[in-house]
C-alpha positions in Angstrom: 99.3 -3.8 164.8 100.6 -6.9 164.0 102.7 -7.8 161.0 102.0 -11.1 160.8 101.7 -12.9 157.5 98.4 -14.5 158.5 97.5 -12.0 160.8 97.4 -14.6 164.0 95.7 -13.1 167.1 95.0 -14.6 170.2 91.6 -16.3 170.1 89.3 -14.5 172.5 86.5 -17.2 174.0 83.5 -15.3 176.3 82.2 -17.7 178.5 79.6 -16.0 180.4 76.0 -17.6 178.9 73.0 -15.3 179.1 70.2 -16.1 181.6 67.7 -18.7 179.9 64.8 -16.5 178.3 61.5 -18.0 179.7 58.6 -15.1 179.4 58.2 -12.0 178.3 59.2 -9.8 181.3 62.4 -11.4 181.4 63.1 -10.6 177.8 61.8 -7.5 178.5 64.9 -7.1 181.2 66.9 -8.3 178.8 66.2 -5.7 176.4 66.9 -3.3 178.1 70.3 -4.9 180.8 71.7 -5.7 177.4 70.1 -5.6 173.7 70.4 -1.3 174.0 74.2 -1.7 174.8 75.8 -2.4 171.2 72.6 -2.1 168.9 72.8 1.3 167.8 75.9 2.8 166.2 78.6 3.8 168.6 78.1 7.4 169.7 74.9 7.8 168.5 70.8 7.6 169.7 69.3 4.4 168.6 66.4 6.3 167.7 65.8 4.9 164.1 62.8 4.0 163.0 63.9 0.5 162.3 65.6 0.0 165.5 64.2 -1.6 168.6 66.5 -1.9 171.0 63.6 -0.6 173.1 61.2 -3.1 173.4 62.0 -7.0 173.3 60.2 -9.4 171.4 59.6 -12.8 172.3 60.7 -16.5 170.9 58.0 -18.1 170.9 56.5 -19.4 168.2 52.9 -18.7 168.2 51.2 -22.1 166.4 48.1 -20.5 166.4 49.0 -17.6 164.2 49.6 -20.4 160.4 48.5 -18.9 157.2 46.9 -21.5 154.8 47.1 -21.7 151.1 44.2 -24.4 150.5 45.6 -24.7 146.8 48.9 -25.5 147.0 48.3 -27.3 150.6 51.2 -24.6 152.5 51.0 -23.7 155.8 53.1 -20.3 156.3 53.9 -17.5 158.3 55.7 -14.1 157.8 57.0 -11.3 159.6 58.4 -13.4 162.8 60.8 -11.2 164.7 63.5 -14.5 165.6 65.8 -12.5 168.1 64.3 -11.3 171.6 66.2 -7.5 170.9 65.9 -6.8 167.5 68.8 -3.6 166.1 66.0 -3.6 162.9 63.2 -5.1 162.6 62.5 -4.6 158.9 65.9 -6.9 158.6 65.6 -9.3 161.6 62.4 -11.4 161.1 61.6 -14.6 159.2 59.2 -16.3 157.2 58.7 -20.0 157.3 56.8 -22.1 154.2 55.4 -25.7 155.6 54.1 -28.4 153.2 50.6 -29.2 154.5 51.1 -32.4 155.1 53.5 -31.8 157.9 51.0 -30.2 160.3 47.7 -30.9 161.8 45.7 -27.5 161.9 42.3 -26.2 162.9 41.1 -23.1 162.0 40.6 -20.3 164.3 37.5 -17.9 165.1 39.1 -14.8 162.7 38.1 -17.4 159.8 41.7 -16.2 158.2 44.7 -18.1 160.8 44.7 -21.6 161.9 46.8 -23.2 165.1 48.7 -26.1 164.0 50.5 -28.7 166.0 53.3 -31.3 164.0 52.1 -34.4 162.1 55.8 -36.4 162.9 53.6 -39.2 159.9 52.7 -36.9 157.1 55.1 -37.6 154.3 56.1 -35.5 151.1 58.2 -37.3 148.7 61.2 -39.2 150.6 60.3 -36.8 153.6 58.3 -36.9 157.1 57.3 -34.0 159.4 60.0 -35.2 161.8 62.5 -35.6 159.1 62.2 -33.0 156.7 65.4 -31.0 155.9 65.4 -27.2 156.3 66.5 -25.1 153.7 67.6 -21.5 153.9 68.3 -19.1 151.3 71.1 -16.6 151.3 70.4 -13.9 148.2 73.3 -11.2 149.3 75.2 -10.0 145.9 78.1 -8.4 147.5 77.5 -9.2 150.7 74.0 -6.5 150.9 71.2 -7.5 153.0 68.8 -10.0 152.7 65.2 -8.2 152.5 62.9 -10.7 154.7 59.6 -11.6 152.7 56.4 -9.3 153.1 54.2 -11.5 151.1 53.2 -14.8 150.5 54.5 -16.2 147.1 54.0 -20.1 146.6 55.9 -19.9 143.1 59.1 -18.8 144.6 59.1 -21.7 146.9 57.2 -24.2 145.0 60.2 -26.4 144.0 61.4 -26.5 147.7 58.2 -27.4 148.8 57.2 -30.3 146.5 60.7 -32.0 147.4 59.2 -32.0 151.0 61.5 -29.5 152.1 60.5 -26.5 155.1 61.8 -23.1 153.5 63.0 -20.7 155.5 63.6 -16.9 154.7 65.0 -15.1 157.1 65.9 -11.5 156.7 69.7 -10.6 157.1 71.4 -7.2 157.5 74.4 -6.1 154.9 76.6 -3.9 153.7 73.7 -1.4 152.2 71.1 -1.5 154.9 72.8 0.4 157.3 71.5 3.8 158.5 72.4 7.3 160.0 72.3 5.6 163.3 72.8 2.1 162.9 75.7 -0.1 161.4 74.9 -3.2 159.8 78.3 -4.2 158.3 80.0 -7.1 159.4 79.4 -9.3 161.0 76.1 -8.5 161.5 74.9 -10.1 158.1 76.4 -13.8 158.9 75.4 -13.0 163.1 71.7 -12.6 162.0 71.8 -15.7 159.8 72.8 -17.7 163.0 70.6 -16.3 165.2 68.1 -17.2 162.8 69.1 -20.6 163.3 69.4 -20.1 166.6 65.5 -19.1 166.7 64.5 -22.6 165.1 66.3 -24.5 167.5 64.6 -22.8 169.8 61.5 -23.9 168.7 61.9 -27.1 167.6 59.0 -28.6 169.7 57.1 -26.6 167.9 57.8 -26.5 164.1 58.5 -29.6 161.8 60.9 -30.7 160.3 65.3 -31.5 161.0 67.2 -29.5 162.8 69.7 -31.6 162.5 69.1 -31.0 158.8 69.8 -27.2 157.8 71.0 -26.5 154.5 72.4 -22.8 153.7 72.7 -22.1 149.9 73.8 -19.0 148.2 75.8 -17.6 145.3 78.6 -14.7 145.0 78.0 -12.6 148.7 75.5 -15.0 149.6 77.5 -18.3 148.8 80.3 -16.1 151.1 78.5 -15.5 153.8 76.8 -19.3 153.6 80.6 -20.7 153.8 81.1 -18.1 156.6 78.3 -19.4 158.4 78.6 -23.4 157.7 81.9 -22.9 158.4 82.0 -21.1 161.8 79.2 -23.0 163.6 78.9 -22.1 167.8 82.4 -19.7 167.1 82.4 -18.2 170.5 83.8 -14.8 167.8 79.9 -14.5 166.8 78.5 -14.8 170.5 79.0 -10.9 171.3 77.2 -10.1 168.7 74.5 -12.7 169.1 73.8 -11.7 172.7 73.4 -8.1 171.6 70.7 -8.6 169.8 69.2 -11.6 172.0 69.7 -14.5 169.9 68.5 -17.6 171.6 71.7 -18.8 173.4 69.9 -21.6 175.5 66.9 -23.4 175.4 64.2 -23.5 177.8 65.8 -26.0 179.5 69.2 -23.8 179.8 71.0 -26.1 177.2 73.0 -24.6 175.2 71.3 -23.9 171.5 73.8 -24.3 168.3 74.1 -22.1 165.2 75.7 -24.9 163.4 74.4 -25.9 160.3 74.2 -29.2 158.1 75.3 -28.4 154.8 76.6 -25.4 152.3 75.8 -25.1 148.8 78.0 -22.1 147.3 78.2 -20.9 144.1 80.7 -18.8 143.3 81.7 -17.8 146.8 83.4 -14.6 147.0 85.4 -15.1 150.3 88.6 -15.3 151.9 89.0 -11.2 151.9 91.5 -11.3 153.9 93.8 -12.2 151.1 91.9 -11.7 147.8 93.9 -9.1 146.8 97.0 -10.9 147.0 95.6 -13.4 145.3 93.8 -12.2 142.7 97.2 -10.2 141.4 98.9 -13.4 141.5 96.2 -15.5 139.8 95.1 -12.6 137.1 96.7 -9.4 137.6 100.7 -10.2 136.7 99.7 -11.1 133.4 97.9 -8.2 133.1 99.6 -4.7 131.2 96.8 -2.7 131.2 94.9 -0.1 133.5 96.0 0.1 137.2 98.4 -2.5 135.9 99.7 -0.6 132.9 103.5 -0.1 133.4 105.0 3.5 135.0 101.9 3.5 137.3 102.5 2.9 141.5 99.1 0.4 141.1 101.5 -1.8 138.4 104.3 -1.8 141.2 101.5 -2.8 143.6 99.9 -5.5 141.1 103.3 -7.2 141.5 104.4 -6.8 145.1 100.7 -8.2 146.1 101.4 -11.1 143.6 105.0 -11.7 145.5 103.4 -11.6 148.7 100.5 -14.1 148.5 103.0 -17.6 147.6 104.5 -16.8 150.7 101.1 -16.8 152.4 99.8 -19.9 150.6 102.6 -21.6 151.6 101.9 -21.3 154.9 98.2 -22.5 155.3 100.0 -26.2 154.7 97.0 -27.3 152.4 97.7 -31.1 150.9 95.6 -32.3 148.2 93.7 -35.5 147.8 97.1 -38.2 148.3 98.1 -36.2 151.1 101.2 -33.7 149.2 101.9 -30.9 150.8 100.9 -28.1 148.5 103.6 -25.0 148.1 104.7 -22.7 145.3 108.3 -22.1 144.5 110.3 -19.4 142.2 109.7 -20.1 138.5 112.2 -19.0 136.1 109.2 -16.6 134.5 106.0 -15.3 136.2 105.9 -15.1 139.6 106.4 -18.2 141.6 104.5 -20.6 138.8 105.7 -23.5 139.8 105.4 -26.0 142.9 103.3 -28.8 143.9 100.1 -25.6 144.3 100.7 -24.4 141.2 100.8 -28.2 139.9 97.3 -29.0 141.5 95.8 -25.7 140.4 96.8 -26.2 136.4 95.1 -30.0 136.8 92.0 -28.0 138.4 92.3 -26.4 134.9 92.3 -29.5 133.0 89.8 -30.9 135.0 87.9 -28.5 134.5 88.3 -28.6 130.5 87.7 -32.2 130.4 84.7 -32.2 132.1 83.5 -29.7 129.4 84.5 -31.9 126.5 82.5 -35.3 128.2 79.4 -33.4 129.2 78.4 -31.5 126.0 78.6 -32.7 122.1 79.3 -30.1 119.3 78.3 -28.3 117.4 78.4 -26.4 120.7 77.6 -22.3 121.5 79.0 -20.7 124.4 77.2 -17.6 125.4 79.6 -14.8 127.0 77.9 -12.7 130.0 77.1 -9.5 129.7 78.0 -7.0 132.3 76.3 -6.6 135.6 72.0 -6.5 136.3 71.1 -3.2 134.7 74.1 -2.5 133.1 72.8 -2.8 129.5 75.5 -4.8 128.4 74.5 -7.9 126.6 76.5 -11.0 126.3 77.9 -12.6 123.0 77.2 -15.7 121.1 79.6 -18.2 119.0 79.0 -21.8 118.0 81.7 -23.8 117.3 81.2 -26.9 115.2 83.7 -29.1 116.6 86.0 -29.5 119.4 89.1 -28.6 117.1 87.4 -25.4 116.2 87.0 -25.1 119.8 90.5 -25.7 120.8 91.9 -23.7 118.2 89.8 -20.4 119.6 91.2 -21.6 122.9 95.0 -21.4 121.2 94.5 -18.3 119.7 97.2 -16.3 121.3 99.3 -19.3 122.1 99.2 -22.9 122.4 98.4 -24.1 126.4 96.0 -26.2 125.8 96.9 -30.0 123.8 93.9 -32.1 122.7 94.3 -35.9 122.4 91.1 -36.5 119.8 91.0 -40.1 120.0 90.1 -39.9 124.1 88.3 -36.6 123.7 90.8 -35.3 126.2 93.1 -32.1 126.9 96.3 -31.3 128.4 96.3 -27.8 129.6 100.3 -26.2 129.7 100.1 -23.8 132.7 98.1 -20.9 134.1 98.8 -17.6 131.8 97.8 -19.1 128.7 94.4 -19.8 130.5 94.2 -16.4 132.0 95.0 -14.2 129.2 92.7 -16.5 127.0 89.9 -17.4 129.5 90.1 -15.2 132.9 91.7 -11.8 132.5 91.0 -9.6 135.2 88.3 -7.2 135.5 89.0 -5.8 138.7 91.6 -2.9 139.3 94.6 -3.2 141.6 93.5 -3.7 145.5 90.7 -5.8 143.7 88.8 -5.7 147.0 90.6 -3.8 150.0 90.9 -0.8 147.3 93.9 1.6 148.3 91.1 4.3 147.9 88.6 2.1 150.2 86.5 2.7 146.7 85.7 -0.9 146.1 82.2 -3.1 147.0 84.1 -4.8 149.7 85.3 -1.8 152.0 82.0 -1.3 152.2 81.5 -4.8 154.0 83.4 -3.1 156.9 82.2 -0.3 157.2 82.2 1.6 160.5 79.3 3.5 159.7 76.7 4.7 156.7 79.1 6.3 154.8 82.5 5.0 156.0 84.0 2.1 154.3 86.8 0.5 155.7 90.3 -1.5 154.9 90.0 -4.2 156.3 92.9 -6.5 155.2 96.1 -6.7 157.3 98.4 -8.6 154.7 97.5 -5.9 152.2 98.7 -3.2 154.7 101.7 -5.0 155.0 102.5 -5.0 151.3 101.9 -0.8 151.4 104.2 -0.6 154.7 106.7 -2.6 152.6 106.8 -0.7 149.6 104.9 2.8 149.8 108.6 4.1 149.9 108.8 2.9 146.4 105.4 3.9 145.5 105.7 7.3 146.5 108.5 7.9 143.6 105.6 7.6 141.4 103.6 10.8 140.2 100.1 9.3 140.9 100.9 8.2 144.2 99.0 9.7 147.0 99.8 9.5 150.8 96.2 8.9 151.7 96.7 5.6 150.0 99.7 4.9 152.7 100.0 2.6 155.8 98.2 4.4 158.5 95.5 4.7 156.2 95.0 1.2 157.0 96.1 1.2 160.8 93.4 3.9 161.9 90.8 1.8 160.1 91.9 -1.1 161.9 92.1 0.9 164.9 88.5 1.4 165.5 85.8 -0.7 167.4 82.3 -1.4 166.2 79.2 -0.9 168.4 80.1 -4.2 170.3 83.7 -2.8 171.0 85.1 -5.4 168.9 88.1 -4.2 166.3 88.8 -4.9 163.0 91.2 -8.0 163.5 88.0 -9.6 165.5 85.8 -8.9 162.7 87.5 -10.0 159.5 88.9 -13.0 161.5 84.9 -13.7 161.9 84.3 -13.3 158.3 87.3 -15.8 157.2 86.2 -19.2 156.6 90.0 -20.1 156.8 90.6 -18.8 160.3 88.0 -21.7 161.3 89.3 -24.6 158.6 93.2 -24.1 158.9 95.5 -24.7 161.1 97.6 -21.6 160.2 95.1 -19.3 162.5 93.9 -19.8 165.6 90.2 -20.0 165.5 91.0 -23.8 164.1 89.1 -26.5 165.7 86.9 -23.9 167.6 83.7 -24.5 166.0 81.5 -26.8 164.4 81.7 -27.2 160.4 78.9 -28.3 158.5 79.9 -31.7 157.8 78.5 -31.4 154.3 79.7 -29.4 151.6 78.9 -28.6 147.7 80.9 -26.1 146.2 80.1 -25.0 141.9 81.9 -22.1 140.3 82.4 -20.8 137.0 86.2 -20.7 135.5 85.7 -18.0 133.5 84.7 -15.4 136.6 87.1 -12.8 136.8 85.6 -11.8 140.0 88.0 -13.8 142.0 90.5 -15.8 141.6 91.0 -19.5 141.0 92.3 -20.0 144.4 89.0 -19.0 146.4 87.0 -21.8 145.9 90.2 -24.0 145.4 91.5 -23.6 149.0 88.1 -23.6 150.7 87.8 -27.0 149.2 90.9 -28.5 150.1 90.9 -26.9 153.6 87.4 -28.6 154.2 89.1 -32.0 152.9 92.5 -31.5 155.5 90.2 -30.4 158.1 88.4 -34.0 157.9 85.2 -33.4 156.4 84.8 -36.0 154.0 82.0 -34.9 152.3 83.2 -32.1 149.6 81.4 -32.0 146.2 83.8 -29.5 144.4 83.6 -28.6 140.7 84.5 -25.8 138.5 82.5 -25.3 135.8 84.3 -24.6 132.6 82.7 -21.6 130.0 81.0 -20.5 132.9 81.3 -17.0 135.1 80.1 -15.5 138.1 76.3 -17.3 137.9 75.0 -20.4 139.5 77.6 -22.2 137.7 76.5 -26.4 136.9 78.2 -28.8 134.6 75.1 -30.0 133.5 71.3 -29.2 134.4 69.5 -26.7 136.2 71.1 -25.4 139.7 67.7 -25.5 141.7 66.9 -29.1 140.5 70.5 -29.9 141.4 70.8 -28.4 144.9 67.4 -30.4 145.7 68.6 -33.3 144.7 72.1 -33.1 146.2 70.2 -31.7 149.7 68.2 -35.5 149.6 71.3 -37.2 148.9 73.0 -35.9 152.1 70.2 -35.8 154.5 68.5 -38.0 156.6 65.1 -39.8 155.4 
């Protein structure tokens, strides 16, 4: 097991391409040569009702099988299996909504289905049936599947559709839809979102609209996996996986298909596991004093140790910002390593931040506070504040950090722990997502069966192998929380023989955007990016979002549309206006006409 900071392994490319699928007997052979092999969990019958490793389906769309809502003028279809070896088909098929005018259709002899061929002229809005972006949701809180739809809705896609947009909605395993013999942990959730992709290039003779054009969006575990996805595109890490189930590798021409995508809009991503821990305790957790963090506990000792270890860590992705600095944190005479050219950048993200908050709104101004999680009961609060001084005083209430200039309406925000103790105290215990107990959401992302979640995190191991010497002195330590706790997780191989290191390097947008790791340069990036999160959220830290968006900006890709939305938490966070209007009109301001 290696000890390496940022957990470099050597980049494992599979060249062989599958045979070109072409009819149904040769899916058929494929089925059964290959989808059987890694679809059901390892040492167990595939004999789930929801599996189908079986039986083969094809990838053909059939354009005589449309659904027609005369009202709103859509053209749809649902239920379409989009992989030729399906590991669950209640997860693994799609549905597709078409503005009418993008199809020419006749209606067929049942009197319910019509067959439809393109109409490259119709036109919706600044849209044709040749040009029409493609958009694709990706609803997975906490990285859970994605349930496909099993009825027609035209509200829920309404706003899509008048833009001129084709929606998409494919199905996508998770963290919570695997079974007694099947596991659907990662990758499986960001491998079915490509093979969905996969599927429409496929049939792109067939159905309207760009594929150059495909638009991911998401918030919290689906804004994750959409970053995973946009940021991954043809990673030869998701290709095992993808042949398993009998995505569409080629087209019927043998040419290779791509699973790369346009454009990302993520809200709140909660990404980058591989080092949220570390990252979280040094953004949140070492100015916190209570809980796991309250002093004469082993998980305070931790807290601090995981705070120590991520500067050296961020110091070596070599991230520059905008002018081209290199960004690093050094030793700070208080705190743990708050100073440095990062920590410089990160406090003016702050600021930023602040001052967008003061330009966009007017005062008298109430902030509502969220409430606890969907069914929780908890409600939010409510204060107005009649001015801005009212609202910088609440802001100073412990201490001063933040300075307000009233004549240009702007602030100056002092450093990072008088934000987080007055804005973004941590809500999450110590091991804030590889828990030492494997009790947290995100073990369960790894999971190597129903009921057995996983560590997953090598730089967190690393930190225990360091210290649990030290930690064991402590009276509510436990040895299960040790070292080879974490090495016998990482020891095991999924259904596709793949181990851990292959898997949570596949779920790390960074091991694709920086040079620091070695899947760099080996795939495709969306080459447009919009990234929104709320400043409040104590569900990750500042740094997430931060680093994706700078990576994106070193890597090259030159259109990034970062923001962080100040008085805003884990939601579809927007300075100003509604997040559906916005992403529609962000998607027509970066696709082609």
């Amino acid at each position: 097991m290696t000890t390496n900071p940022l957990h470099k392994e050597v980049y494992r490319v599979d060249v062989n391409r599958r045979t070109v699928i072409r009819g149904a007997a040769a899916m058929a052979a494929f089925g059964i040569a290959e989808g059987a092999a890694g679809t059901a969990f390892a040492g167990t019958s595939s004999s789930d009702s929801s599996s189908s490793t079986s039986s083969a389906y094809s990838l053909e769309f059939d354009s005589t099988a449309w659904s027609y809502d005369a009202t709103n003028d859509v053209y749809y279809q649902i239920g379409k299996v989009y992989v030729a070896s399906p590991a669950a088909t209640d997860y693994e098929n799609l549905s597709i909504y078409v503005p009418g005018a993008y199809l020419t259709a006749t209606a067929n002899s049942d009197g319910t289905t019509y067959t439809a061929t393109l109409n490259p002229k119709g036109t919706v809005g600044a849209y044709s049936g040749r040009t029409a972006p493609i958009v694709i949701p990706v609803n997975t809180p906490g990285y859970a599947g994605q349930k496909p739809a099993t009825s027609y809705s035209y509200s829920s896609v309404s706003q899509y559709l008048a833009a001129g947009h084709i929606y998409v909605w494919p199905g996508l395993r998770g963290r919570d839809s695997s079974t007694g013999t099947r596991s659907d942990a990662a990758p499986w959730g960001v491998t079915d979102l490509k093979a969905a992709v996969r599927f429409l290039r496929y049939n792109r003779g067939v159905l309207p609209g760009s594929t150059d054009d495909i638009v991911l969006f998401g918030m919290s575990g689906g804004g994750a996996q959409d970053t995973v996805a946009g940021a991954s595109g043809d990673s030869p890490l998701f290709h095992p996986y993808l042949r398993t189930i009998g995505a569409a590798m080629e087209d019927a021409q043998g040419r290779p298909l791509s699973d790369a995508v346009a454009g990302v809009m993520a809200w709140c991503p909660i990404t980058s596991l591989h080092e949220a821990n570390l990252s979280y305790e040094w953004n949140m957790g070492q100015f916190a004093s209570a809980g796991t963090r309250a002093s004469g506990t082993w998980t305070s000792a931790y807290s601090a140790d995981l705070a120590k270890a991520w500067p050296k860590y961020v110091n070596r992705l070599g991230l520059r910002d905008e002018q081209g600095r290199r960004l690093r944190l050094t030793e700070s005479d208080s705190g743990t390593y708050l100073a440095g050219s990062y920590y410089d950048h990160l406090v003016e993200v702050i600021t930023t931040s602040l001052n967008n908050f003061l330009s966009d709104n007017t005062f008298p101004y109430t902030i509502t506070t969220m409430g606890g999680p969907p069914g929780s009961g908890q409600t939010g609060s409510s204060t107005t504040y009649e001015t801005v001084d009212d609202y910088i005083a609440y802001l100073n209430t412990a201490s001063t950090w933040v300075t307000y200039d009233a004549t240009a309406n702007t602030v100056t925000v002092s450093g990072l722990e008088g934000f987080v103790n007055s804005q973004k105290t941590a809500s999450k215990p110590v091991g804030a997502f590889d828990g030492y107990s494997r009790g947290q959401t995100e073990n369960g992302v790894f999971a190597m069966g129903l009921d057995a979640p996983s560590h997953f995190a090598p730089l967190t191991r690393d930190v225990v192998k360091a210290n649990e010497t030290t930690y064991a002195t402590y009276s509510d330590w436990n040895s299960d929380y040790g070292s080879s706790a974490y090495d016998s997780d990482f020891a095991k191989k999924d259904s596709v023989g793949k181990d851990m290191a292959w898997r949570a390097d596949a779920y790390n947008p960074l091991y694709f955007l920086s040079p620091a790791f070695d899947g760099y340069r080996r795939s495709r990036p969306a080459r447009h990016w919009r990234i929104r999160t709320g400043i409040m959220q104590g569900d990750t830290a500042n740094t997430t979002e931060i680093n994706i968006a700078l990576a994106l900006q070193n890597y090259g890709i030159r259109d990034v549309d970062f923001a962080t939305v100040w008085a805003q938490g884990h939601t579809q966070a927007e300075r100003t206006g509604d997040s559906t209007t916005n992403f529609l009109s962000w998607v027509e301001s970066v696709t082609k006409k």
